[in-house]
DRENDO-1510 file (C-alpha; in Angstrom, 1 decimal, always signed):
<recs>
REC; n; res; u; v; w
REC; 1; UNK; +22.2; +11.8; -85.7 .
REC; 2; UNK; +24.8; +12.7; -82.9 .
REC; 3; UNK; +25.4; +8.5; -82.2 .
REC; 4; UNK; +27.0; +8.6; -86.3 .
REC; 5; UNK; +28.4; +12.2; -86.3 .
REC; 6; UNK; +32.0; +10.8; -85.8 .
REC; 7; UNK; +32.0; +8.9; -89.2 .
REC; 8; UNK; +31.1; +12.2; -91.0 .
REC; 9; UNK; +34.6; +14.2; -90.0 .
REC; 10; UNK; +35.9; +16.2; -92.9 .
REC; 11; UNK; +39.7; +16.1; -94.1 .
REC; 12; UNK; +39.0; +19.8; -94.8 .
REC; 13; UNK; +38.2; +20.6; -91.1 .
REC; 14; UNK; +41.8; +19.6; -90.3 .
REC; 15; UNK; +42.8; +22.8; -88.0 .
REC; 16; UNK; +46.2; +23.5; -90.6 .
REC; 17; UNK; +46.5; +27.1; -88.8 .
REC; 18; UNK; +46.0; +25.6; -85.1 .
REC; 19; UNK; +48.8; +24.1; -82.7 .
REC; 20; UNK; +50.4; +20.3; -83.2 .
REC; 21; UNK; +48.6; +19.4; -80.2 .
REC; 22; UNK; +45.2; +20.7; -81.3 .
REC; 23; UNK; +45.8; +18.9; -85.1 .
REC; 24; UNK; +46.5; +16.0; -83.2 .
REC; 25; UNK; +43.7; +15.8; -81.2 .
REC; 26; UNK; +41.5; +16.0; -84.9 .
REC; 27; UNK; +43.2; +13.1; -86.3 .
REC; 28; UNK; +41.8; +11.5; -83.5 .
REC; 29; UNK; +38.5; +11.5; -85.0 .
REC; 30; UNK; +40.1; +8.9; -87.5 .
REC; 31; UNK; +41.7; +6.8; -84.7 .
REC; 32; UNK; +38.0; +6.1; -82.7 .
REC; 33; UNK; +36.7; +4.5; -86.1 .
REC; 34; UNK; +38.4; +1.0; -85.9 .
REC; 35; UNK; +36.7; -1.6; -84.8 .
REC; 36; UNK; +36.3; -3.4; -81.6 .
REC; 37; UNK; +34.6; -6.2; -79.7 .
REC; 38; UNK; +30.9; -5.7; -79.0 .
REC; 39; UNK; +31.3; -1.7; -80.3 .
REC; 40; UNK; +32.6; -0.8; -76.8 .
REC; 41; UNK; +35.1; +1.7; -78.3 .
REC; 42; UNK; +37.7; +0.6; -75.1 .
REC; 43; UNK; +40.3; +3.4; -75.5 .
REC; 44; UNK; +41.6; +6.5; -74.3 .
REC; 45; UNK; +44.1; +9.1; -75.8 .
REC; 46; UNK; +46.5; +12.1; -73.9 .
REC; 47; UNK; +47.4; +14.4; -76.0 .
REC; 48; UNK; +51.0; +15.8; -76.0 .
REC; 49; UNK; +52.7; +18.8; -77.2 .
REC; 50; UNK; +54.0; +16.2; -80.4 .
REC; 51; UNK; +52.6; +12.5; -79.5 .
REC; 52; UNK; +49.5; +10.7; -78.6 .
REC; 53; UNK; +49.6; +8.4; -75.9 .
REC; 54; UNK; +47.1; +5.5; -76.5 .
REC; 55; UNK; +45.7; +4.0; -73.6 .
REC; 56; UNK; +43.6; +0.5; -72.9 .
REC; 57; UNK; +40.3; +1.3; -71.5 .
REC; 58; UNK; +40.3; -0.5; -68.2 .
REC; 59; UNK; +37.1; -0.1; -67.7 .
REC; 60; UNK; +35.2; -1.5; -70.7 .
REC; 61; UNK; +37.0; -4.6; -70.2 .
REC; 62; UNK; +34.9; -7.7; -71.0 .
REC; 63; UNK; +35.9; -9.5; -67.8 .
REC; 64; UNK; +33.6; -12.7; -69.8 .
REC; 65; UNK; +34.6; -12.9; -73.0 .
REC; 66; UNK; +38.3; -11.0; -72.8 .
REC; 67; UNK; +39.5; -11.7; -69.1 .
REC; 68; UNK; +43.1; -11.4; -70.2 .
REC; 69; UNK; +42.5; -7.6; -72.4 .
REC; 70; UNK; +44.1; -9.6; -75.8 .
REC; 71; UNK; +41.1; -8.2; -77.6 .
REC; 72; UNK; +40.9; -5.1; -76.0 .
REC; 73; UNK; +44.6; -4.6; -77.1 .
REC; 74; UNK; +44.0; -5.5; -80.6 .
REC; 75; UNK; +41.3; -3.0; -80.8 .
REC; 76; UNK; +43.2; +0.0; -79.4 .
REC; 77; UNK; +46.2; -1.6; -82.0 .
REC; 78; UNK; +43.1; -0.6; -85.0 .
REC; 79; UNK; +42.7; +2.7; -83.7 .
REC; 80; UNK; +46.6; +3.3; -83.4 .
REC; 81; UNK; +46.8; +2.4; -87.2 .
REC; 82; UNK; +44.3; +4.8; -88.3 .
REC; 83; UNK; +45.9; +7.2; -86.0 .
REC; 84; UNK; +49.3; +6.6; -88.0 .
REC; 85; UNK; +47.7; +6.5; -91.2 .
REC; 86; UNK; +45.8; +10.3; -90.7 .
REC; 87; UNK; +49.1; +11.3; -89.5 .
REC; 88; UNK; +50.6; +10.4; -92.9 .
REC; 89; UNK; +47.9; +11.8; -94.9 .
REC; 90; UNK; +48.2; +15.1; -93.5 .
REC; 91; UNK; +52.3; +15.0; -94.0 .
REC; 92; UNK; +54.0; +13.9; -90.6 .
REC; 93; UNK; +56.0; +10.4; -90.1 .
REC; 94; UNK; +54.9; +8.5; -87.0 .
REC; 95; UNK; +57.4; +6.1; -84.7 .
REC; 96; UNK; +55.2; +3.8; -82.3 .
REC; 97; UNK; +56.5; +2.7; -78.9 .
REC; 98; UNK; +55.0; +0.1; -77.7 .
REC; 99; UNK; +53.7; -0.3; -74.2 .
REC; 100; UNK; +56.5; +2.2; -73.3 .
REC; 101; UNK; +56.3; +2.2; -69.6 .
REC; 102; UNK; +56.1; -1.2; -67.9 .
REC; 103; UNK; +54.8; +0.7; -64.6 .
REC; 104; UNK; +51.7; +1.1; -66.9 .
REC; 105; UNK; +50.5; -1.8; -68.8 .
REC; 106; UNK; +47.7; +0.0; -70.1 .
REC; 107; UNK; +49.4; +2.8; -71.9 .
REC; 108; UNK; +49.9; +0.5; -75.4 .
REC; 109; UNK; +51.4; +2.9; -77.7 .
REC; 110; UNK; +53.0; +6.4; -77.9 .
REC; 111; UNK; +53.0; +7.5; -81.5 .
REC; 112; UNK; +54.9; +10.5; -82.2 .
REC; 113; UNK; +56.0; +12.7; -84.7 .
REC; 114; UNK; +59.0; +11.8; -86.2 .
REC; 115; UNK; +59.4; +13.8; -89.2 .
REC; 116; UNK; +57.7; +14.9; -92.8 .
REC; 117; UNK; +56.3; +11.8; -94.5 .
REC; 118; UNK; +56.8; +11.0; -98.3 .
REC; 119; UNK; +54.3; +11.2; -100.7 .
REC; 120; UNK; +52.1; +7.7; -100.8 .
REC; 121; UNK; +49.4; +6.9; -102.8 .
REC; 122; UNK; +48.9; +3.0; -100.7 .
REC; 123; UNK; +48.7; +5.6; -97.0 .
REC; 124; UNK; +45.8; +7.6; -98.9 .
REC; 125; UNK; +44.1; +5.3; -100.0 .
REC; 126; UNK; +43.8; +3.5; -96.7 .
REC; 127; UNK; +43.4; +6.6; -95.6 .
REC; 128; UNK; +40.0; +7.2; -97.6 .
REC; 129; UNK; +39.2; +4.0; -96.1 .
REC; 130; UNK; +39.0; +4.7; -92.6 .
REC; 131; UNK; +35.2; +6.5; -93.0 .
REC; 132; UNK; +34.1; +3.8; -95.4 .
REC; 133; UNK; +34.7; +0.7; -93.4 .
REC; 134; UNK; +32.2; -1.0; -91.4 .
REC; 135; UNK; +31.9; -4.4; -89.9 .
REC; 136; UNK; +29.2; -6.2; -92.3 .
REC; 137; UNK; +27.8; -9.2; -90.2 .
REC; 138; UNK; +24.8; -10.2; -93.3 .
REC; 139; UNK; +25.5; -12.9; -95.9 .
REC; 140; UNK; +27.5; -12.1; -98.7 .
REC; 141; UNK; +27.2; -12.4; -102.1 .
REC; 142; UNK; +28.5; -15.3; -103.6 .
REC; 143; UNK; +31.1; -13.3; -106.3 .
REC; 144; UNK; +34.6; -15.1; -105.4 .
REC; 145; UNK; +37.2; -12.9; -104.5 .
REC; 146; UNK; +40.2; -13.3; -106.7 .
REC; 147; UNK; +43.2; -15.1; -104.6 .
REC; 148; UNK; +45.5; -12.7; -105.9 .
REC; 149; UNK; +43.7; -9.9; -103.9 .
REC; 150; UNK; +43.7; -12.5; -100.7 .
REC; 151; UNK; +47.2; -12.9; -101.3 .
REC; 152; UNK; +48.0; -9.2; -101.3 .
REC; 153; UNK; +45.5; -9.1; -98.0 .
REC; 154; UNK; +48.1; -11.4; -96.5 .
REC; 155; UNK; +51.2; -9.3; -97.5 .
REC; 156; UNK; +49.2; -6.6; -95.5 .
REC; 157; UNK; +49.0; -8.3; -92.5 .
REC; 158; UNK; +53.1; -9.3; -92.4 .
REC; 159; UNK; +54.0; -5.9; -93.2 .
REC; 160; UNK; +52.7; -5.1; -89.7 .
REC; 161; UNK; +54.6; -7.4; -88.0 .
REC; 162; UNK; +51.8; -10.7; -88.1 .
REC; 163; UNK; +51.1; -13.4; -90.2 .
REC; 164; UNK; +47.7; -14.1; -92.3 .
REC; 165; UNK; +46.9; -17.4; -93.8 .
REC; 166; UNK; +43.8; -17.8; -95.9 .
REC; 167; UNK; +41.8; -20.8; -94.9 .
REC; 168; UNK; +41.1; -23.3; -97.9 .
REC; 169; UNK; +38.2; -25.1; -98.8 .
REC; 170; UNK; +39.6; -28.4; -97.0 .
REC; 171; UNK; +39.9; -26.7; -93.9 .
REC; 172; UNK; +36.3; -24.4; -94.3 .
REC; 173; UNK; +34.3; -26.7; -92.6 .
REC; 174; UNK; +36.3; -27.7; -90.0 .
REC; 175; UNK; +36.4; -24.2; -89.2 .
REC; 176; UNK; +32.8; -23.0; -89.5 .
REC; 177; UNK; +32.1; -26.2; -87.2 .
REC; 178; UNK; +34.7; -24.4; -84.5 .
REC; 179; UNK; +32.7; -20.9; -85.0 .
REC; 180; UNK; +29.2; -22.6; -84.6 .
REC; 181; UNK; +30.9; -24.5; -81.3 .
REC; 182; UNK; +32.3; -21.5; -80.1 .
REC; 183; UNK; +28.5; -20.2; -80.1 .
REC; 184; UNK; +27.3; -23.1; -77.8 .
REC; 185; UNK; +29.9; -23.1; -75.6 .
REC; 186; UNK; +29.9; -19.1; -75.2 .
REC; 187; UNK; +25.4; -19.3; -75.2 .
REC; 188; UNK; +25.6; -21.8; -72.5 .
REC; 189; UNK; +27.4; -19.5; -69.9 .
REC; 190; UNK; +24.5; -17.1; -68.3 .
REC; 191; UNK; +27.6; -14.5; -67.6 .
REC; 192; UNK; +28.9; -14.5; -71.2 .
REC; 193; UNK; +25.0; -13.7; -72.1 .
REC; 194; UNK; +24.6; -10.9; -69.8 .
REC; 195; UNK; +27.5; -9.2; -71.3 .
REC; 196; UNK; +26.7; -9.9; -74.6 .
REC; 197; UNK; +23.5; -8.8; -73.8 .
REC; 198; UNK; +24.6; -5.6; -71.7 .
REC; 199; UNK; +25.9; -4.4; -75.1 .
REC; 200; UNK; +23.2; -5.3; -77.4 .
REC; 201; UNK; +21.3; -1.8; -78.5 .
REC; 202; UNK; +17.8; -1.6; -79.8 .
REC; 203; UNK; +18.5; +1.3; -82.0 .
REC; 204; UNK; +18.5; +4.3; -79.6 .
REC; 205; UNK; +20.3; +7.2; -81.0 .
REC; 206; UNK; +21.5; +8.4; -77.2 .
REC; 207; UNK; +23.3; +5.5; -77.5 .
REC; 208; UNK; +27.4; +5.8; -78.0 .
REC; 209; UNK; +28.5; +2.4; -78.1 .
REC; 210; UNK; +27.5; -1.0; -77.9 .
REC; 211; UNK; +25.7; -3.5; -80.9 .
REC; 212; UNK; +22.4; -1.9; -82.3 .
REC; 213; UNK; +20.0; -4.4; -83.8 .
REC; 214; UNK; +19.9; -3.1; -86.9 .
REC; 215; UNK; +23.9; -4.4; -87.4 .
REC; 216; UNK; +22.6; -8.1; -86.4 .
REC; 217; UNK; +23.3; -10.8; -88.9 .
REC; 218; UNK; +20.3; -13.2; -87.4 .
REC; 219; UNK; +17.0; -11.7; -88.9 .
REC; 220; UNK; +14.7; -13.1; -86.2 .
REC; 221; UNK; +17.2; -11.8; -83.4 .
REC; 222; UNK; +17.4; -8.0; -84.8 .
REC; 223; UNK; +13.1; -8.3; -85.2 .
REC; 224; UNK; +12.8; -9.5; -81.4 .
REC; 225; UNK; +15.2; -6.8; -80.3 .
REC; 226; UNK; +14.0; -4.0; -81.2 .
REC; 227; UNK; +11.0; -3.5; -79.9 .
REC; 228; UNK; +11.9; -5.0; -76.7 .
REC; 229; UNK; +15.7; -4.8; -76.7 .
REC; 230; UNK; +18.8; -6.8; -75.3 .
REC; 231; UNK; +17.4; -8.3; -72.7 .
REC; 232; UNK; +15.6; -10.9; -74.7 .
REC; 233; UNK; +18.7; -12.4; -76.0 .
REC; 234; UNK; +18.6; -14.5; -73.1 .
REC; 235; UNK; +15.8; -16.3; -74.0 .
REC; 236; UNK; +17.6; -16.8; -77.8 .
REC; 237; UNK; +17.6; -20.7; -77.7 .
REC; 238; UNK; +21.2; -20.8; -76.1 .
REC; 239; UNK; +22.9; -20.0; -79.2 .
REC; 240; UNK; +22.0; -22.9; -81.3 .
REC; 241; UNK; +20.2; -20.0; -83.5 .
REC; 242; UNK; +23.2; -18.2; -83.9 .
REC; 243; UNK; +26.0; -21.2; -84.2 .
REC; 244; UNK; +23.4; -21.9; -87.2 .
REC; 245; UNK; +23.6; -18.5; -88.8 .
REC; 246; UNK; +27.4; -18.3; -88.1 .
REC; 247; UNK; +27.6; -21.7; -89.4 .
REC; 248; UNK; +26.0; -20.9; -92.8 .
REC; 249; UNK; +28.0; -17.5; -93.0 .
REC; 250; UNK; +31.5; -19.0; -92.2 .
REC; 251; UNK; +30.8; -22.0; -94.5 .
REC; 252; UNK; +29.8; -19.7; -97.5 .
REC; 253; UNK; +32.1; -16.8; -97.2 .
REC; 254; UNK; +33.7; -15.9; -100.3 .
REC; 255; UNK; +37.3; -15.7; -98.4 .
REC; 256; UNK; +38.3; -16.2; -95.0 .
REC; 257; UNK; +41.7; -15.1; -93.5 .
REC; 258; UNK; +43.1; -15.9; -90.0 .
REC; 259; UNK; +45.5; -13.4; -88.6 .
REC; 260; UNK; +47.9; -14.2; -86.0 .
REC; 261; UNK; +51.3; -14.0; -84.5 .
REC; 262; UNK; +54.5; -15.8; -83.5 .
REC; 263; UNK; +54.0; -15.4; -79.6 .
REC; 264; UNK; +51.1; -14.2; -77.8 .
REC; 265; UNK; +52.0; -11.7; -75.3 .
REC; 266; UNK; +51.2; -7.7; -75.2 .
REC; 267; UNK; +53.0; -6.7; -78.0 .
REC; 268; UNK; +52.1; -9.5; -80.2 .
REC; 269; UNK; +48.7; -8.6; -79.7 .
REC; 270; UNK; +49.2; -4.7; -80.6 .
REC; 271; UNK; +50.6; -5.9; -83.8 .
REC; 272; UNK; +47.9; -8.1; -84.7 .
REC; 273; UNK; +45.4; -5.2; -84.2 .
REC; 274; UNK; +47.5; -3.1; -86.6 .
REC; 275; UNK; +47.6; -5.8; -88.9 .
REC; 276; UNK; +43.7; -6.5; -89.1 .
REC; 277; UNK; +43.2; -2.5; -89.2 .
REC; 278; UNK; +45.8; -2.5; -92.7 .
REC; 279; UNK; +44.0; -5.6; -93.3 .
REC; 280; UNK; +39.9; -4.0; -93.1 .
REC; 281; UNK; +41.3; -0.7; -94.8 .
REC; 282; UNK; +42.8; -2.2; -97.6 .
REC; 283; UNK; +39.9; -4.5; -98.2 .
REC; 284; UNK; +37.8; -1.8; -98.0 .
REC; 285; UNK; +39.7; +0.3; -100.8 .
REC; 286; UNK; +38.8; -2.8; -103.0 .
REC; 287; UNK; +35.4; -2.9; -102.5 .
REC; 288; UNK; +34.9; -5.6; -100.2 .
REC; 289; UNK; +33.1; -5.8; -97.4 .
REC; 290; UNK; +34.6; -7.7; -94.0 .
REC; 291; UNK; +33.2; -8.8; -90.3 .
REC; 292; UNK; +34.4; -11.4; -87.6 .
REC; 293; UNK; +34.4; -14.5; -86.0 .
REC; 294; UNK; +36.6; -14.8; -82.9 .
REC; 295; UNK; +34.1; -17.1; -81.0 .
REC; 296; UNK; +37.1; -20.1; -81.7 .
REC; 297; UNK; +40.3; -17.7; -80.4 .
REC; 298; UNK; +37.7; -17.1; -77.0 .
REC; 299; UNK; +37.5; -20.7; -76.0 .
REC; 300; UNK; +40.9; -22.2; -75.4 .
REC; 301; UNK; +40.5; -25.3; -76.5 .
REC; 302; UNK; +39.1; -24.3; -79.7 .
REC; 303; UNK; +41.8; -21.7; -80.4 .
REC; 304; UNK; +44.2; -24.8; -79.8 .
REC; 305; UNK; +41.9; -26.9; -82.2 .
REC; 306; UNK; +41.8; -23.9; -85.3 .
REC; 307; UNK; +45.9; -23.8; -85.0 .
REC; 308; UNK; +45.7; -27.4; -85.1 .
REC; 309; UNK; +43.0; -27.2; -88.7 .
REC; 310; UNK; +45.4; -24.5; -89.6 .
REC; 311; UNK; +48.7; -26.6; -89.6 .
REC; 312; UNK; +50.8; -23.2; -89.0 .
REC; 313; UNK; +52.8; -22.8; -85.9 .
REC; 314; UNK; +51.6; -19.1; -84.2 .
REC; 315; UNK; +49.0; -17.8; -82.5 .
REC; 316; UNK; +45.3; -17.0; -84.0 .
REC; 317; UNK; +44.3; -13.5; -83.3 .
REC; 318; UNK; +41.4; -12.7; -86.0 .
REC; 319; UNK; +39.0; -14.4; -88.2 .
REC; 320; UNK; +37.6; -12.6; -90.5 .
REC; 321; UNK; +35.3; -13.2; -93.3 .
REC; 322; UNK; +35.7; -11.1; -96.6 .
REC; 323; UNK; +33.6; -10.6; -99.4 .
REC; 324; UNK; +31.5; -8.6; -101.2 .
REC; 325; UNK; +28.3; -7.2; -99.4 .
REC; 326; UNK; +25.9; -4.2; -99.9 .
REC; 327; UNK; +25.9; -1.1; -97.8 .
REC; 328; UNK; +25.3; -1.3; -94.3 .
REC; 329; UNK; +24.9; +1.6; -91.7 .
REC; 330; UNK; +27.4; +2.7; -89.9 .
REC; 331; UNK; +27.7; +1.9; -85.9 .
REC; 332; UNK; +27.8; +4.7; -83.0 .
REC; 333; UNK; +30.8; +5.9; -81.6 .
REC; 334; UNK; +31.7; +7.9; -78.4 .
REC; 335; UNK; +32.8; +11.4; -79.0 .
REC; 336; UNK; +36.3; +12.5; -78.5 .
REC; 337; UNK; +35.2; +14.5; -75.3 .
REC; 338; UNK; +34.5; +11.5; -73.6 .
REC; 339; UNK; +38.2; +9.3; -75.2 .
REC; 340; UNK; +40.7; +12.8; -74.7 .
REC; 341; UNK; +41.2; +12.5; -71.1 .
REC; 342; UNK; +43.7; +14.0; -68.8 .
REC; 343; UNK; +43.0; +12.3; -65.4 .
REC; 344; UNK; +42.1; +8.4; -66.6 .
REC; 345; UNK; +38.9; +7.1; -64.1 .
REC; 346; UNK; +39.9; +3.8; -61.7 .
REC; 347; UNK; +37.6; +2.1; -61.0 .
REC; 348; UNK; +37.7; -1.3; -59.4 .
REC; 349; UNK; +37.0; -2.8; -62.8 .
REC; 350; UNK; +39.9; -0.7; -63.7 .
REC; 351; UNK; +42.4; -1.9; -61.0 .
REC; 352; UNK; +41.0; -5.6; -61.2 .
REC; 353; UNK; +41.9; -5.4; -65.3 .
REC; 354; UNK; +45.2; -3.9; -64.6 .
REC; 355; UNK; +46.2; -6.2; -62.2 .
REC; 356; UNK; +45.4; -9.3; -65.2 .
REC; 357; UNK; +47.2; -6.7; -67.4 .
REC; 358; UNK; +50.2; -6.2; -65.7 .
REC; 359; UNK; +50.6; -10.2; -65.3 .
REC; 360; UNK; +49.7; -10.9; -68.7 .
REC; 361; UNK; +53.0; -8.4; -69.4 .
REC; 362; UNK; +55.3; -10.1; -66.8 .
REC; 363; UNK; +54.4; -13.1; -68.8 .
REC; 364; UNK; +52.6; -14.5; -65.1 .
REC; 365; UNK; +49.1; -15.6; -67.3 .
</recs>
């Protein structure tokens, strides 16, 4: 179906006898895999004669849930490690620069080629990954996962510039009580419902980005959907429902990592998108299966409440839950026709998330 296409490219479609430019533009196809918030895909990519400028999406911006664009950075952070580690596959070195021109706080990373890259076996196999990972949001099984795998996870995470603790059973409840809060609090606002509703799917396959039901973790939620679609998540009980289901999932999960960084600016928030990306890959070479909770780094005061639970001074970025699950489908993605832009649209939406941007850099929010 066209909405999955992009999870089938082919490492043997790589254009070897085409231009740098146009190889470039393939590995791409690798880059618009990594996750994001509510599926909405919120990058961009230029092409150049040797480099790929990544671009933040200014107008997918979740003006609700992610006024300040720190989760639209960490997504476009995912796609810019799957972007380095296609590079490396196919034989080239990358150097990121990050957010190289403060006249454009959107432009988040140009990678480049900097050389011929070594043979290594850890880059393939995350590499392999990249096609094989996808967000599982239904209960896991209850196999633990052994701590020194969660310890490597960790390593992951500070090899890319961020930190990862895992949280221990003390501290599980206390946290699955901030994830089920974080529900209520985000369930009572009728905007943060409209947009979580605007990106809800029922399953149509003209559909590029957003949630489908199918990928719902609340069984009652994904039956009442798709028939009638998003719009009935308003009447979904204010999300008591699903602070019960996130609850039960949080509390039960075989592992759970937080990710985060030192300071909480721009370019902390690149690398903690890099991070969770090695993070998901590598976790995914293992076997496991992984999927978020962020609801407690949305609400201020229960981001300041988890750092608090977590006794670690920093910044939480991701929560993740990791485990082993069965196979789940994969969900749509834009084609790159619509990400490979020359002229970027600006909208209002655009210029009203650049202006929060452009503070956020200046250190002003």
């Amino acid at each position: 179906m066209a909405h999955l296409e992009s999870w089938s490219v082919e490492e043997r479609n790589f254009p070897a006898a085409a231009s740098v430019r146009e190889q470039l533009t393939f590995l791409l196809n690798y880059a618009v895999l990594a996750p994001s918030r509510h599926n909405v895909q919120p990058w961009q990519f230029a092409v150049g004669i040797e480099h790929v400028d990544v671009y933040a999406d200014l107008g997918r911006v979740l003006n609700v849930s992610d006024p300040a664009c720190r989760e639209m950075v960490i997504a476009c952070g995912g796609a810019v490690f799957n972007l380095r580690m296609a590079m490396r596959h196919f034989g080239w070195r990358e150097e990121v620069r990050a957010f190289p021109s403060p006249a454009e706080p959107d432009l988040v990373a140009r990678v480049r080629i900097a050389g011929t890259a070594g043979e290594n076996l850890r880059d393939h196999l995350l590499f392999g990954a990249i096609t094989a990972r996808h967000t599982n949001r239904r209960p896991f099984d209850r196999q633990p996962v052994r701590r020194q795998l969660v310890s490597e996870l960790t390593g992951v995470a500070r090899h890319e510039g961020a930190w990862a603790v895992e949280v221990g059973e003390a501290a599980r409840s206390a946290v699955a009580e901030l994830v089920a809060g974080g529900d209520r609090v985000q369930m009572s606002d009728g905007g943060f419902r409209r947009e979580w509703a605007d990106w809800l799917r029922g399953g149509d396959p003209e559909q590029l980005d957003g949630v489908p039901c199918y990928a719902l973790a609340h069984q009652g939620l994904r039956e009442v959907l798709a028939p009638v679609g998003a719009i009935a998540l308003r009447a979904f009980e204010r999300g008591r429902g699903q602070a019960a289901v996130d609850r039960q999932l949080v509390a039960h999960a075989p592992a759970l990592l937080v990710i985060g960084t030192n300071a909480d600016d721009v370019e902390s928030w690149l690398a903690a998108g890099q991070a969770m990306e090695a993070v998901l890959l590598s976790a995914t070479a293992e076997g496991l299966s992984t999927s978020f909770f962020n609801q407690p780094m949305e609400v201020p005061l229960l981001r300041q409440q988890l750092m608090h639970v977590l006794n670690r001074a920093g910044w939480p970025q991701v929560l993740l839950r990791i485990g082993y699950g069965g196979e789940v489908r994969a969900t749509p993605r834009r084609p790159l026709t619509e990400v490979v832009v020359g002229e970027r649209r600006q909208s209002q939406q655009w210029h009203d998330a650049h202006r929060r941007l452009m503070a956020r850099a200046a250190g002003k929010e």
